[in-house]
C-alpha positions as CSV (number, residue, x, y, z in Angstrom):
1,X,-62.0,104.5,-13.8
2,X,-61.3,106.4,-10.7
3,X,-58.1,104.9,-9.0
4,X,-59.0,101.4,-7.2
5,X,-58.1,101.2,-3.1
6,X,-58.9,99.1,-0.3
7,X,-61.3,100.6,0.4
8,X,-63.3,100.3,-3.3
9,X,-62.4,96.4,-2.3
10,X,-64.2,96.7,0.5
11,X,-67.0,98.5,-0.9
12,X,-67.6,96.0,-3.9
13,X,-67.2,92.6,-1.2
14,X,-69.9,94.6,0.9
15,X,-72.3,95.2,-2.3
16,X,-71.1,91.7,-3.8
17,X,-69.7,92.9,-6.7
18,X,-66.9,90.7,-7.4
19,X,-63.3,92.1,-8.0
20,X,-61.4,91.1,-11.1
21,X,-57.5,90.8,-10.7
22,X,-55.2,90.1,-13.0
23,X,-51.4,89.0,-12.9
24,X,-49.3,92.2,-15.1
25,X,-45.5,92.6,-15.3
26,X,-45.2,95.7,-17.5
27,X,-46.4,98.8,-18.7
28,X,-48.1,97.7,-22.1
29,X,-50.2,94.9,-20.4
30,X,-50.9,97.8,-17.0
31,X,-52.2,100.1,-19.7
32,X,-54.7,97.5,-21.4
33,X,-55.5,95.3,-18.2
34,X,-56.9,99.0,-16.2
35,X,-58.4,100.2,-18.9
36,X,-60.5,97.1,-19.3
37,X,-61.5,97.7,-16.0
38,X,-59.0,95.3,-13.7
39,X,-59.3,96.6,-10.9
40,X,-56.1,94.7,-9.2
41,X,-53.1,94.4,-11.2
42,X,-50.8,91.7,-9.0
43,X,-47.2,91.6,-10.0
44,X,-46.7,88.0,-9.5
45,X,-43.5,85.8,-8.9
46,X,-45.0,84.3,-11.8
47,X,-43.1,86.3,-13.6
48,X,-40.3,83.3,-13.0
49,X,-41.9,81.0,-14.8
50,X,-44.1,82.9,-17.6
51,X,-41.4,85.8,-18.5
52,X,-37.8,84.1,-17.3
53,X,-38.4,80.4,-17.6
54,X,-37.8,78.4,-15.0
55,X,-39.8,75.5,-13.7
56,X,-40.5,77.4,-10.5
57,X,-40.9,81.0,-9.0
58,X,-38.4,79.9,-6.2
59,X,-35.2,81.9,-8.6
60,X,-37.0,85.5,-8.4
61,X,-35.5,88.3,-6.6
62,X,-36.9,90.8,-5.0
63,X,-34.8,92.9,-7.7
64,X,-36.9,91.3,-10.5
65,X,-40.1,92.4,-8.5
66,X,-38.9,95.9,-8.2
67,X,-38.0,96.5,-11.8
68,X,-41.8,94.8,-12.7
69,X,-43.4,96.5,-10.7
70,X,-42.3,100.3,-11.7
71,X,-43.1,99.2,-15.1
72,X,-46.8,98.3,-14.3
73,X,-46.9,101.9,-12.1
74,X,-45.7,103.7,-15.0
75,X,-48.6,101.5,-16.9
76,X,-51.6,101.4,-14.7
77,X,-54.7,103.6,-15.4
78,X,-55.9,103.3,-11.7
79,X,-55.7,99.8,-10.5
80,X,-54.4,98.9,-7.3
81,X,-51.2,97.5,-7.8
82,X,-50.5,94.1,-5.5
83,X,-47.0,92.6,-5.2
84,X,-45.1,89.4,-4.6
85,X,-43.1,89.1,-1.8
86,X,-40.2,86.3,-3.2
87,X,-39.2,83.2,-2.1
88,X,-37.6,84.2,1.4
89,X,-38.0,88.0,0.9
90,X,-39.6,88.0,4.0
91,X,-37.7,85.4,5.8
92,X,-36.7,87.9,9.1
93,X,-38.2,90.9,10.5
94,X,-35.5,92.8,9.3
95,X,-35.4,91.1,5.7
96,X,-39.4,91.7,5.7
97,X,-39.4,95.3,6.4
98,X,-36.6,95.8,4.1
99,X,-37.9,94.3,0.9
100,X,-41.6,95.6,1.7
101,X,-40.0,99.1,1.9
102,X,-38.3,98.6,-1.8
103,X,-41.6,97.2,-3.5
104,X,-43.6,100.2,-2.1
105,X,-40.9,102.6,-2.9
106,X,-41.2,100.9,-6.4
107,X,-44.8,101.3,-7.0
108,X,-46.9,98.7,-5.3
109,X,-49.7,99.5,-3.3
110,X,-50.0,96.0,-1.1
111,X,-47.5,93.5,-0.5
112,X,-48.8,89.7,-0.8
113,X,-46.9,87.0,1.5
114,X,-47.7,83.1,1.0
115,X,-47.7,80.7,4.6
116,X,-50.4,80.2,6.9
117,X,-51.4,81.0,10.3
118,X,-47.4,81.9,11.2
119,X,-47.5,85.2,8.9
120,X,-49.8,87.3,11.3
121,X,-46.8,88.3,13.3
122,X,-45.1,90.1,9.6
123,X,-48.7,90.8,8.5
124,X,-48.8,92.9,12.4
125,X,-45.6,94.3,11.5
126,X,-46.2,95.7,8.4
127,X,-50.1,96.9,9.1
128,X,-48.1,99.3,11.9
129,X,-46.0,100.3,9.4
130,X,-48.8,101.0,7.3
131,X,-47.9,98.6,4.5
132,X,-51.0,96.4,3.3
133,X,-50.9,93.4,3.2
134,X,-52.4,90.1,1.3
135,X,-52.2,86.5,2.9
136,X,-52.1,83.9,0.3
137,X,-53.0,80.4,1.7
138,X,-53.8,77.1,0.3
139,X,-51.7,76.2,-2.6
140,X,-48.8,78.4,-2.3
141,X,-46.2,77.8,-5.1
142,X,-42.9,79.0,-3.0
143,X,-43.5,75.9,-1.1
144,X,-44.1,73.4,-3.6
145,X,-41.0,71.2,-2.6
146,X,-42.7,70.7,1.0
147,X,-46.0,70.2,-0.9
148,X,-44.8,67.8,-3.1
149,X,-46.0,69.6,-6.4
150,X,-48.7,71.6,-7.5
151,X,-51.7,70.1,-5.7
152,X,-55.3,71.1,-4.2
153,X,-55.0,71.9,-0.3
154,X,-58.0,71.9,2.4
155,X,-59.4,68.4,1.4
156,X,-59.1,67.0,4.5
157,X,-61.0,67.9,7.9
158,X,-58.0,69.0,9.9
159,X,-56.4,70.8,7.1
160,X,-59.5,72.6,6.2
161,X,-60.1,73.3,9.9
162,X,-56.6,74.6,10.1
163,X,-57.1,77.0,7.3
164,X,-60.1,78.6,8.2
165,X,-58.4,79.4,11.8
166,X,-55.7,80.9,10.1
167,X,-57.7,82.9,7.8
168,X,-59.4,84.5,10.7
169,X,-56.5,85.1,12.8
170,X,-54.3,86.7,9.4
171,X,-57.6,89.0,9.5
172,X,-57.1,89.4,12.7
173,X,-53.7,90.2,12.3
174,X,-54.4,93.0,10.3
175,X,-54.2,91.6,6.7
176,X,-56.3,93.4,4.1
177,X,-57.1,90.6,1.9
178,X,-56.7,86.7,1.4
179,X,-56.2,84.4,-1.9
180,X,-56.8,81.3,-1.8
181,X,-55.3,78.9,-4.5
182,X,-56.6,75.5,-4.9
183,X,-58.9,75.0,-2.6
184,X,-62.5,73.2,-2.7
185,X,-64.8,75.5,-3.7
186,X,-66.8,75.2,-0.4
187,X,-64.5,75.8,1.9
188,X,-63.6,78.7,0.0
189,X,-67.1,79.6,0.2
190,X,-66.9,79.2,4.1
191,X,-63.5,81.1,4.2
192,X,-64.8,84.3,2.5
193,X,-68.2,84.2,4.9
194,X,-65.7,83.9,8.2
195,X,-63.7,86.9,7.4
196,X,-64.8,90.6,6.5
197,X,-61.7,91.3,4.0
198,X,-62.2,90.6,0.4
199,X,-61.1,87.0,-0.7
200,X,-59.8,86.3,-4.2
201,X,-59.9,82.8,-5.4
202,X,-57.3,81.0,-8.0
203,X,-59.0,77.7,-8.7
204,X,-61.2,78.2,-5.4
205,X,-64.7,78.6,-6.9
206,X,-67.1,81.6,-7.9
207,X,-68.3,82.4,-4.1
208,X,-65.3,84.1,-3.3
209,X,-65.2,88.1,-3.7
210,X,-63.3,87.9,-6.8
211,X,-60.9,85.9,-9.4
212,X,-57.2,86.3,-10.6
213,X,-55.8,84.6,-12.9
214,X,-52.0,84.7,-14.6
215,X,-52.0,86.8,-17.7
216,X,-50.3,84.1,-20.2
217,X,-52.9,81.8,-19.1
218,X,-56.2,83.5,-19.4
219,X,-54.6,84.5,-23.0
220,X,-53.8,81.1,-23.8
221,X,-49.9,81.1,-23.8
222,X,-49.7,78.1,-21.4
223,X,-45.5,77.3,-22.0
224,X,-46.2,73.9,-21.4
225,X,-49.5,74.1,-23.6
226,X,-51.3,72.4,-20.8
227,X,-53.2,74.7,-18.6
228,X,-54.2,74.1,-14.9
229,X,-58.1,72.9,-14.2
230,X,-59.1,76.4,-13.1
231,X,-58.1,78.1,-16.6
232,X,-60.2,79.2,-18.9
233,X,-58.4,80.8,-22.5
234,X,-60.6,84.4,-23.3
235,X,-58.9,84.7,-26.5
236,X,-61.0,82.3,-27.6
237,X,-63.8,83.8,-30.0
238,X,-62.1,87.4,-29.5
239,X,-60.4,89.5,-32.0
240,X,-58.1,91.4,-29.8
241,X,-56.3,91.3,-26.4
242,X,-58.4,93.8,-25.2
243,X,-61.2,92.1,-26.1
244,X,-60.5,89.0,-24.0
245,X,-59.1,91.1,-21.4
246,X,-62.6,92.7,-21.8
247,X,-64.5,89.4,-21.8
248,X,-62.2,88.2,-18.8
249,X,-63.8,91.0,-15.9
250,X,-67.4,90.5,-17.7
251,X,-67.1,86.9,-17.1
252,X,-66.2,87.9,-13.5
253,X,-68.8,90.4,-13.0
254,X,-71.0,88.2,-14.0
255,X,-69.6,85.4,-12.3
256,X,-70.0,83.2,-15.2
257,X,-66.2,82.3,-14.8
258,X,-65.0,80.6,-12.8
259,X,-67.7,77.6,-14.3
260,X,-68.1,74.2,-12.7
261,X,-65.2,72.9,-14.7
262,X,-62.8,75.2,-13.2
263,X,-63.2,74.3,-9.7
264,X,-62.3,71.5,-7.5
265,X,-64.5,69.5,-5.0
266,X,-63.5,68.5,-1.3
């Protein structure tokens, strides 16, 4: 495929094709995942959890990303490449600026940041700089010890209120794209209708512009061997990786996945 940008994104949330995205930490996995037609490879502190193992992403360095992420450029047949911004990468201006510089200079295409409303002054920052960036909101697993554990966000009235305001002001802001992880499926719905960037859900229901979900899982390596509600294992009924990696952005397309199964209500 011709090489994926912002503004393909923005193209297929305008036509309503939905984007398939896919977390990738090397150059095997780049190579299959683009050529099934990912069209967002995103280098994910994940990587902590599914490649080092620990019970966290909270011990990856922005080192780690770096060395991922110029494996998955080396890789990538076209994708846009999204990265991670580590636990307190982005802590400071100058810390921010910094690290954004070393994950670009490594590869990446678009930085993504985990908060809420309080990251539109880096998001302002770096969209000067012109450094794109994603906002991820709702669940976001660098901040699990304040959440107390891995649980769905935006149930209640205020919260929800709270996180459509701060979707719209992160757009504002100059963001180029939201996730949302964990999140009823409606208010998902509402969040990707309020803003005009294209919205990728993680357990946040089919009506956003697209779906990611971490490699291991959609393959069915689960560590634990207990995958999350919002996972669904393509191997299943495939002969091949590519196959399922094939199956995975069908399903997407066709926005038979994510199913009713995989979401959560408010």
């Amino acid at each position: 495929m011709s090489d994926v940008t912002l503004t393909t994104l923005q193209s297929l949330k305008q036509s309503g094709e939905k984007i398939a995205m896919l977390t990738c930490y090397d150059a095997t996995f780049a190579h299959a995942a683009s050529q099934a037609g990912v069209e967002v490879l995103l280098v994910g502190d994940s990587l902590g959890m599914v490649l080092q193992g620990h019970d966290s992403t909270l011990p990856v360095t922005v080192a780690d990303m770096a060395y991922h992420v110029a494996g998955v450029k080396r890789g990538n047949q076209g994708a846009l490449i999204l990265v991670d911004l580590p636990f307190m990468a982005y802590a400071t201006t100058e810390q921010c600026l910094h690290n954004c510089a070393t994950l670009m200079q490594a590869g990446a295409h678009m930085v993504k940041l985990e908060g809420a409303g309080w990251l539109a002054e880096p998001i302002r920052l770096l969209a000067e700089r012109g450094i794109p960036a994603c906002a991820h909101l709702g669940l976001t697993p660098q901040a699990v010890n304040i959440l107390g554990g891995y649980k769905v966000q935006g149930r209640q009235d205020a919260q929800a209120r709270q996180m459509r305001a701060d979707a719209i002001a992160l757009e504002q802001a100059g963001a180029c794209m939201l996730l949302l992880e964990c999140v009823p499926s409606s208010l998902a719905a509402e969040i990707s209708q309020a803003v005009k960037i294209p919205v990728i859900g993680i357990g946040a229901g089919a009506a956003t512009d697209g779906q990611v979900l971490v490699l291991h899982d959609m393959l069915g390596l689960a560590l634990s061997g207990r995958s999350p509600k919002f996972v669904k294992n393509f191997m299943t009924g495939q002969d091949s990786i590519a196959a399922a990696l094939s199956a995975y952005v069908q399903a997407v397309k066709a926005v038979s996945f994510p199913a009713a199964e995989h979401c959560f209500s408010a």
